[in-house]
ZAFIBA-793490 format. One line per 3 residues: number of its first residue (from 1); their letters; for each residue x, y, z of N, C-alpha, C, CB. Coordinates in steps of 0.02 Angstrom, whole numbers, plus 50000, padded with zeros to 5 digits. Glycine has a CB too. Layout:
NUM = A = X,Y,Z,X,Y,Z,X,Y,Z,X,Y,Z; ...
//
This chain:
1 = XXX = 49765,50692,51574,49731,50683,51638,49673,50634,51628,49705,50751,51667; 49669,50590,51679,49620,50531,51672,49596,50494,51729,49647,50483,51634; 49548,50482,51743,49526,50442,51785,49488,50370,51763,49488,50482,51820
4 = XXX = 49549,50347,51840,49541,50271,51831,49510,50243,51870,49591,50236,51829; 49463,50169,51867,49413,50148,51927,49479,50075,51917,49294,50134,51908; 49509,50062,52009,49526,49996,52009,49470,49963,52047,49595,49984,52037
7 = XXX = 49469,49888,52032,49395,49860,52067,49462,49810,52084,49302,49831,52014; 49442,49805,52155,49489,49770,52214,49446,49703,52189,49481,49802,52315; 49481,49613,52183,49423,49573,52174,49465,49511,52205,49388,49568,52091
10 = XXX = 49447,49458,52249,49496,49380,52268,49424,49343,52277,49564,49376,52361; 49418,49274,52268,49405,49220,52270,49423,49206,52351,49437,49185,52213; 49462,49229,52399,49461,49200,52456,49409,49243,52478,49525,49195,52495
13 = XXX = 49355,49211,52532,49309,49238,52599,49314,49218,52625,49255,49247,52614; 49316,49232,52689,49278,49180,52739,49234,49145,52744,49263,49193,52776; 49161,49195,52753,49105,49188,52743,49091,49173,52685,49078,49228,52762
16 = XXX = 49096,49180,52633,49063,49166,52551,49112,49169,52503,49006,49223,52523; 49139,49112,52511,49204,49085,52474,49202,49090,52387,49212,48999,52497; 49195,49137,52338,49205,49124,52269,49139,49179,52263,49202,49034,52236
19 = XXX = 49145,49230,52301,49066,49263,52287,49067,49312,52239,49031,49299,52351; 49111,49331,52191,49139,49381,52163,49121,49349,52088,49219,49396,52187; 49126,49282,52086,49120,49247,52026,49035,49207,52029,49194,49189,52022
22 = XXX = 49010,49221,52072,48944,49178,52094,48886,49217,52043,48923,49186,52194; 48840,49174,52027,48798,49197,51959,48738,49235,51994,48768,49124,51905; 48723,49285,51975,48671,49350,51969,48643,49367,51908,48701,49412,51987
25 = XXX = 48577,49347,51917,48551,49337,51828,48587,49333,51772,48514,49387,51802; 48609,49264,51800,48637,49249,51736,48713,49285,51730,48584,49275,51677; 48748,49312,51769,48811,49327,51755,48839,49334,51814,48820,49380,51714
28 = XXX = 48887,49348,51819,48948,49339,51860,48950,49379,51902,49005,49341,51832; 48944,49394,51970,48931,49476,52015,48990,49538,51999,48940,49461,52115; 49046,49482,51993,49093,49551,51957,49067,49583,51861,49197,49511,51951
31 = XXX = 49018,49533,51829,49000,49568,51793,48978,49633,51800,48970,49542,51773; 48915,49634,51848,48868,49659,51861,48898,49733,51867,48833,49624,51914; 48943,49735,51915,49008,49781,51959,49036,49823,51900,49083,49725,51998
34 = XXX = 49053,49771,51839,49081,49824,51783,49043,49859,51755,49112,49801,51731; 48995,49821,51727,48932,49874,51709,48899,49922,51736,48888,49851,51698; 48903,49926,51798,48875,49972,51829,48942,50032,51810,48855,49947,51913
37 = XXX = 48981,50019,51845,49036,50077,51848,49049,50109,51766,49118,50040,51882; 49029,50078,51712,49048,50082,51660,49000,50144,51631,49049,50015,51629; 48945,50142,51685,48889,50212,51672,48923,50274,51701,48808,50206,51716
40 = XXX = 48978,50266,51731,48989,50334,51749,49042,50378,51690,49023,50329,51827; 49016,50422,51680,49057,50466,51619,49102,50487,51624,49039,50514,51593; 49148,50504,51689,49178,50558,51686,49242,50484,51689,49162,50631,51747
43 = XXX = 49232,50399,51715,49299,50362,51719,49325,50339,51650,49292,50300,51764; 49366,50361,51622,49417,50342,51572,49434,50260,51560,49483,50379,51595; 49451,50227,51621,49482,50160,51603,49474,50123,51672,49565,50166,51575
46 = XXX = 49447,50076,51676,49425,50029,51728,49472,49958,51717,49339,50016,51720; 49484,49952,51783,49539,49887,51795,49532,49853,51857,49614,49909,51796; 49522,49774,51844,49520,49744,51908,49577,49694,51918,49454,49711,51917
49 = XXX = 49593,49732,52002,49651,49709,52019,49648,49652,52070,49687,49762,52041; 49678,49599,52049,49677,49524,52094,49745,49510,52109,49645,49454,52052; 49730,49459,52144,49782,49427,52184,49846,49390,52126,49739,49364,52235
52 = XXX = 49892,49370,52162,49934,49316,52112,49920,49233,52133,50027,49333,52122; 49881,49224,52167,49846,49170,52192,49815,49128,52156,49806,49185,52228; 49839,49059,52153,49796,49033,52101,49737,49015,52088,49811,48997,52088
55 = XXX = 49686,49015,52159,49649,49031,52149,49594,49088,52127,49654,49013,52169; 49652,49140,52103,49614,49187,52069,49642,49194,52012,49605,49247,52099; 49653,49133,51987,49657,49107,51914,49583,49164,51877,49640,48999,51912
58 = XXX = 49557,49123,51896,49476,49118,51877,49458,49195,51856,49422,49089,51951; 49476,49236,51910,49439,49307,51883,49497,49328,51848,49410,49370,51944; 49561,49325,51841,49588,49365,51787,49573,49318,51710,49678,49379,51805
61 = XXX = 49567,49241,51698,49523,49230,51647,49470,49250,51617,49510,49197,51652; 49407,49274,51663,49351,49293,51642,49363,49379,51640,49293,49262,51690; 49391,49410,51686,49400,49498,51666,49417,49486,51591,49476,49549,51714
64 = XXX = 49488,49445,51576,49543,49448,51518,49453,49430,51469,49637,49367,51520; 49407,49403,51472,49374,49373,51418,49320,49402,51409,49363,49309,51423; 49317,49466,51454,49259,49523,51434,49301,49597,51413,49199,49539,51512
67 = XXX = 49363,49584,51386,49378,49662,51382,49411,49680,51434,49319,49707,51378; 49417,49670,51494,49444,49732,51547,49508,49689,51550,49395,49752,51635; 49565,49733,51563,49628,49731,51593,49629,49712,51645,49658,49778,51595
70 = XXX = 49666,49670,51696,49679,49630,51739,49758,49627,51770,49657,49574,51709; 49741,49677,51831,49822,49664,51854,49817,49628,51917,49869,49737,51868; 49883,49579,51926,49897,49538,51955,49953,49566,52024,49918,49491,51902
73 = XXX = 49928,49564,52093,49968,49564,52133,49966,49522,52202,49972,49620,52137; 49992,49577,52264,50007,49544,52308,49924,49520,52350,50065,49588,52346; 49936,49465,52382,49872,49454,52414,49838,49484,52476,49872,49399,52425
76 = XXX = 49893,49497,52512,49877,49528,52567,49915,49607,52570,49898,49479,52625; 49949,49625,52542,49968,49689,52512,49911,49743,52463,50027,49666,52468; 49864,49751,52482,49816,49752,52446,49839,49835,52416,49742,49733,52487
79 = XXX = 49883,49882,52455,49916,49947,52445,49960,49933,52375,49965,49970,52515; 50009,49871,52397,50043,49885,52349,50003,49856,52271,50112,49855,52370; 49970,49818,52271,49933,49794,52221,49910,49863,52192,49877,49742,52245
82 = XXX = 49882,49904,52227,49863,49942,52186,49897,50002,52137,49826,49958,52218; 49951,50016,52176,49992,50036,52132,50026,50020,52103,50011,50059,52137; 50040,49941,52105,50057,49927,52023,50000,49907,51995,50112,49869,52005
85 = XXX = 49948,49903,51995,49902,49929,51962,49911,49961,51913,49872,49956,51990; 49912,50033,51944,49925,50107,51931,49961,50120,51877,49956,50139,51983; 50038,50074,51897,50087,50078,51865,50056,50035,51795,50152,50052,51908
88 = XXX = 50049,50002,51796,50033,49939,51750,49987,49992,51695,49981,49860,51796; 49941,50040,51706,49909,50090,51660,49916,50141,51663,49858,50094,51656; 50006,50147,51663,50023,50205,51645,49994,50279,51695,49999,50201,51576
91 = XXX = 49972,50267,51746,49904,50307,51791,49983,50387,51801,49859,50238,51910; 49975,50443,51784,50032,50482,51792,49992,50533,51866,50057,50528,51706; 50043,50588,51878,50024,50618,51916,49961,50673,51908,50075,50635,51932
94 = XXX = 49926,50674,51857,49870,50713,51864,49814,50672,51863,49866,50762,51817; 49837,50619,51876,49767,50552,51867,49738,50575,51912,49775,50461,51879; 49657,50537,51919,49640,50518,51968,49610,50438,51979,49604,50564,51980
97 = XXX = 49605,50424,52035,49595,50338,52039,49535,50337,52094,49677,50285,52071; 49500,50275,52046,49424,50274,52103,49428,50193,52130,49327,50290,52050; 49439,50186,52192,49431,50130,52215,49375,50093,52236,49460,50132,52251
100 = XXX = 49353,50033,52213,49281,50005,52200,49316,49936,52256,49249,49986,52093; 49301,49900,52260,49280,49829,52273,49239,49803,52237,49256,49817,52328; 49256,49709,52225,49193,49666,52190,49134,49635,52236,49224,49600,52152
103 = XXX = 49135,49667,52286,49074,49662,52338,49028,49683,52341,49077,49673,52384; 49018,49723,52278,48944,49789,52289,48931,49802,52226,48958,49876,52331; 48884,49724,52206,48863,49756,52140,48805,49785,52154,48856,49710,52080
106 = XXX = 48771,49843,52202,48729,49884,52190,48782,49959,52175,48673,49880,52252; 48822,49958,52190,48862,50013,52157,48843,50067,52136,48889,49998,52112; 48815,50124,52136,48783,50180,52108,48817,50222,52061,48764,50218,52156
109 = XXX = 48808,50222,52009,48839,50257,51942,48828,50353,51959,48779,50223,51856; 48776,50360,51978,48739,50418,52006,48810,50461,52049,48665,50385,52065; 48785,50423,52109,48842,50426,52185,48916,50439,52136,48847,50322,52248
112 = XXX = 48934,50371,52113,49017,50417,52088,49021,50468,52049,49067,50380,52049; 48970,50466,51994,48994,50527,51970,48962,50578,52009,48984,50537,51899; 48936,50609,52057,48927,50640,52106,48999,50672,52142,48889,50595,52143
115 = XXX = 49027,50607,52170,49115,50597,52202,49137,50622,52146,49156,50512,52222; 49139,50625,52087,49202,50636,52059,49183,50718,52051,49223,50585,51985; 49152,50740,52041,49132,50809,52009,49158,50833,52087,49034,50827,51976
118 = XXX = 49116,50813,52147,49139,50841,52198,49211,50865,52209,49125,50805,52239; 49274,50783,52196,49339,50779,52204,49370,50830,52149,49362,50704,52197; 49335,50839,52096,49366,50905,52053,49377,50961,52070,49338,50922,52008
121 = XXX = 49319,50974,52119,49317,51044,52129,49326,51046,52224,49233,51078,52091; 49341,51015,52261,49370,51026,52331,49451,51039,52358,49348,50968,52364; 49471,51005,52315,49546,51006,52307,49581,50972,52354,49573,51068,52306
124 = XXX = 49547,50924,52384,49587,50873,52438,49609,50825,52415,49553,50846,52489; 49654,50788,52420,49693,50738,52373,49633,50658,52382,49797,50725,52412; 49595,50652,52442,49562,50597,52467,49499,50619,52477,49591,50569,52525
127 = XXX = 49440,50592,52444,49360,50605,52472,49330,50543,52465,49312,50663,52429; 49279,50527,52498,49258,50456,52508,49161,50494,52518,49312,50403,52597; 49131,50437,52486,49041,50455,52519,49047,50431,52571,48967,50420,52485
130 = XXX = 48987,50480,52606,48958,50475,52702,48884,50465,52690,48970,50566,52764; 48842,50434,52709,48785,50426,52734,48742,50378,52656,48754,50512,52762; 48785,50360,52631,48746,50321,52580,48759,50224,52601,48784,50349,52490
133 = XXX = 48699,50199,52556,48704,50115,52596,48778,50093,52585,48645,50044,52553; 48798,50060,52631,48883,50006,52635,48857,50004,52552,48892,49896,52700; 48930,50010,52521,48918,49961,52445,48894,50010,52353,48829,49898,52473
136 = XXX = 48855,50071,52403,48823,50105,52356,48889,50157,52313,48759,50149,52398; 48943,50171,52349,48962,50237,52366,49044,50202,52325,48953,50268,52468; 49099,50243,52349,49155,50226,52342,49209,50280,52365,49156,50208,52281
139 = XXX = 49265,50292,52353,49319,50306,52381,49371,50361,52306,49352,50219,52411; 49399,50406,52331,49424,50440,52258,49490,50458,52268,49384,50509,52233; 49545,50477,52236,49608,50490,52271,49655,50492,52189,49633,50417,52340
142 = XXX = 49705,50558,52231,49752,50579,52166,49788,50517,52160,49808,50648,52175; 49837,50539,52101,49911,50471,52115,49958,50496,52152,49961,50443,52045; 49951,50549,52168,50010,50576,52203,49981,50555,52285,50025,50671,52184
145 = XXX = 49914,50553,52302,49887,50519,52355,49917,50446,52380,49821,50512,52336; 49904,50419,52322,49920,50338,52306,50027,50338,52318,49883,50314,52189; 50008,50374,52284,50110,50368,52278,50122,50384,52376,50168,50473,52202
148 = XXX = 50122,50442,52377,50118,50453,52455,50111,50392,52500,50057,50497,52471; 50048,50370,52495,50028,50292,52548,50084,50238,52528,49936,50247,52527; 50083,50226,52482,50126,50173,52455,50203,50181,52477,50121,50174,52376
151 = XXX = 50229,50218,52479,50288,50262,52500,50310,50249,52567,50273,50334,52495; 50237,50288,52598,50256,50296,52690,50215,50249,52732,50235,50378,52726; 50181,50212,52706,50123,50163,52745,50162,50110,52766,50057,50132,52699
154 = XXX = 50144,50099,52842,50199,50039,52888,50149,49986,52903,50239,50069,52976; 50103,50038,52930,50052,49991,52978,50015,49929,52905,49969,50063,53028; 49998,49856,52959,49952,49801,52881,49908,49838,52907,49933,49696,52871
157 = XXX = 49890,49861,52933,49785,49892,52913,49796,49938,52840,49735,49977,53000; 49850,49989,52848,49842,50038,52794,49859,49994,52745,49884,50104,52794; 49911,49936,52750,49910,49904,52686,49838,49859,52642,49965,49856,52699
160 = XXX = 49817,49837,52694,49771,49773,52674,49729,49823,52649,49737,49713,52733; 49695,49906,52675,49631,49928,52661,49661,50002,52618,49578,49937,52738; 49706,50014,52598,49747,50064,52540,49740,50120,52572,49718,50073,52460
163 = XXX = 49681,50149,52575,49673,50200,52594,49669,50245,52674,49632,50197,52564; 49694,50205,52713,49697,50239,52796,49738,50298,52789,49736,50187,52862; 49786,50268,52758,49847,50318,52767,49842,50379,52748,49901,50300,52736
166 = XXX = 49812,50385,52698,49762,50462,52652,49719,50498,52721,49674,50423,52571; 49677,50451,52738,49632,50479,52792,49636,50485,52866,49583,50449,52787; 49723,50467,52875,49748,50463,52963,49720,50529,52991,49847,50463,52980
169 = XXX = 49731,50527,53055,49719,50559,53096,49747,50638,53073,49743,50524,53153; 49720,50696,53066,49760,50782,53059,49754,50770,52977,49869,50797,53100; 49719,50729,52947,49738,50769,52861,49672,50770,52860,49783,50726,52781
172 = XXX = 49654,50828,52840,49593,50862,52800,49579,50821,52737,49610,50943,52777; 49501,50794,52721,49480,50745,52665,49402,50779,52652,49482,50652,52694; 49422,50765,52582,49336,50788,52578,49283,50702,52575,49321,50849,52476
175 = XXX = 49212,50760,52590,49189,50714,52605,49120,50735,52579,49204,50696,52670; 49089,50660,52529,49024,50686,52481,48963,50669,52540,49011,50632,52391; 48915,50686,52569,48871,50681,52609,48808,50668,52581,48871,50728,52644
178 = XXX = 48791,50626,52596,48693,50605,52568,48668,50662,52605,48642,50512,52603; 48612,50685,52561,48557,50718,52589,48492,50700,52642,48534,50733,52541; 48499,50622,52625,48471,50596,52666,48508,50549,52698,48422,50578,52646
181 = XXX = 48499,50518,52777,48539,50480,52784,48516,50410,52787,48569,50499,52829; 48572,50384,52745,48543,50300,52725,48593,50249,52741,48527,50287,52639; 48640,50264,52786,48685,50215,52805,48679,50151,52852,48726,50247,52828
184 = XXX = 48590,50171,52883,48577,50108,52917,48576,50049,52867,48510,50112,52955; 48577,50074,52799,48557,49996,52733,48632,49989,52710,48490,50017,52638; 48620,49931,52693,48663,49864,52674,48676,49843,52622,48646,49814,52692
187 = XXX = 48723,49858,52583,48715,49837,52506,48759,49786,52489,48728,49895,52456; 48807,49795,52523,48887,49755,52509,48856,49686,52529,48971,49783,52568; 48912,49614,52498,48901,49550,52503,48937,49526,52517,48885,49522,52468
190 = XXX = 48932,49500,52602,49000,49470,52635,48959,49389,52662,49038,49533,52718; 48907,49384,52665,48866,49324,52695,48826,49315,52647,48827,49331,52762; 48799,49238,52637,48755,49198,52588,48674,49263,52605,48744,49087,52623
193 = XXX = 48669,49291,52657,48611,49338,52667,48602,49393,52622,48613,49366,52730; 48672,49414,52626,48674,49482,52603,48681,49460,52497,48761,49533,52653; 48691,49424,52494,48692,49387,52434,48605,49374,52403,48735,49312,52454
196 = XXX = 48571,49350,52449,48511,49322,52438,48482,49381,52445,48486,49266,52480; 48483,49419,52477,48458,49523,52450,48483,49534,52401,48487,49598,52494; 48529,49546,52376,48561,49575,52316,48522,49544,52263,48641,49562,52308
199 = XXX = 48504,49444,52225,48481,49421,52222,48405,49444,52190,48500,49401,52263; 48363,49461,52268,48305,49485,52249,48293,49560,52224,48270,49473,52298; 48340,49619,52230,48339,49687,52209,48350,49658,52150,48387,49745,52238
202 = XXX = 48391,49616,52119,48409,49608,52043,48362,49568,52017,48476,49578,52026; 48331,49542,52063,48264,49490,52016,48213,49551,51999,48211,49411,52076; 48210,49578,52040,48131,49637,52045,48152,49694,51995,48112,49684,52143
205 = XXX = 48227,49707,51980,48240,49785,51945,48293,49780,51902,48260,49847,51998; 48308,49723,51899,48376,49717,51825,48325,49679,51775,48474,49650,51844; 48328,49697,51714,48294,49719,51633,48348,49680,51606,48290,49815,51600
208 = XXX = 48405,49683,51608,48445,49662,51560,48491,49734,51530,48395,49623,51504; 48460,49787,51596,48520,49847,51597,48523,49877,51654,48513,49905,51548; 48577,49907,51673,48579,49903,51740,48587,50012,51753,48663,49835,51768
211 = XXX = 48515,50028,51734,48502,50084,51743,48449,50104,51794,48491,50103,51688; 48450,50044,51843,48423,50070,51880,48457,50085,51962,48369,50037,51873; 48439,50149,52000,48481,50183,52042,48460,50156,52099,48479,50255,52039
214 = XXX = 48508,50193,52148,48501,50169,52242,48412,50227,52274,48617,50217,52308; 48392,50283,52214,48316,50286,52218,48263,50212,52211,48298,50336,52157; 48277,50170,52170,48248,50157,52151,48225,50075,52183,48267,50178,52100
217 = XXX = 48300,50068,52218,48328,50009,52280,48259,50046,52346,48453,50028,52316; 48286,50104,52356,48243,50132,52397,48189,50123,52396,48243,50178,52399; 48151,50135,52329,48073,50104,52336,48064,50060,52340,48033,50107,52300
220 = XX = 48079,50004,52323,48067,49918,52295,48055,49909,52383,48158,49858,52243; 48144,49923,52436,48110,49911,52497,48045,49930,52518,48143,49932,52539
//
């Protein structure tokens, strides 16, 4: 039994075209993304899954040149990408799988392992954080979850975003809740703005280790 973090990652935006690979003191924002997640204890094996696009040459070069495994799929299939993912590390039916994005390197090491201890002990196949900033939080789910969606999912929304199909309408999901509520803040990076925040939290509180938490985001504002 093992849990796996896939980090969803493409070079296409709209708004901020290559922002995944764009430099944040000195490294790469999907650096930033691994290291963070890499503080949480309870994930076994972390993998970022990209497109077969050639323009996302680029991040399976640089994943392949820090260590992490790199699976290659569909671009707009973003469901099925992930389970061959899955497949690709062996992920069996007592896994569990944590779905990240390369959009949020404030990421909270805290928050998931929070989710995961929660997802151990609720027994719902799907739990996701509520009331923490866009970006901080993440998403948790069996393989038998994953196998399920992949299986019966028609609609492109459930494909492009993996997880609807887990959380449709009549299925019971757990759900980790902030104590306080902080969802009016913004962490994720979809615009040159939300970039140029991220930016300054990392100028004011990254050391050259990335131990510091979404408390600590909190004060700086």
């Amino acid at each position: 039994m093992k849990t796996i973090a896939i980090i969803q990652a493409r070079m296409g935006s709209t708004r901020l075209p290559g922002k995944v690979l764009m430099e944040l003191c000195g490294q790469p924002m999907l650096y930033h993304i691994i290291e963070r997640v890499k503080q949480v204890g309870q994930i076994d094996k972390i993998l970022v899954a990209t497109s077969e696009n050639q323009e996302d040459d680029s991040i399976n070069a640089y994943v392949e040149s820090v260590g992490i495994e790199c699976f290659r799929g569909s671009a707009e299939n973003v469901l099925d990408r992930y389970w061959g993912a899955a497949q690709a590390v062996h992920a069996g039916q007592d896994d569990t799988i944590v779905r990240l994005t390369a959009d949020n390197p404030l990421v909270d090491a805290g928050i998931l392992s929070k989710l995961l201890t929660y997802f151990a002990q609720c027994g719902y196949p799907y739990a996701f954080t509520s009331g923490f900033p866009l970006g901080s939080g993440g998403e948790v789910f069996s393989f038998y979850a994953l196998k399920e969606a992949y299986e019966n999912a028609v609609q492109p929304y459930e494909k492009e975003h993996v997880t609807p199909y887990m959380y449709r309408e009549g299925r019971a999901v757990g759900k980790l809740t902030s104590r306080i509520d902080r969802s009016h803040f913004r962490f994720t990076v979809d615009t040159p703005e939300d970039f140029k925040f991220v930016e300054k939290v990392y100028h004011s509180l990254y050391h050259g280790t990335h131990d510091f938490s979404l408390d600590d985001i909190i004060e700086l504002l």
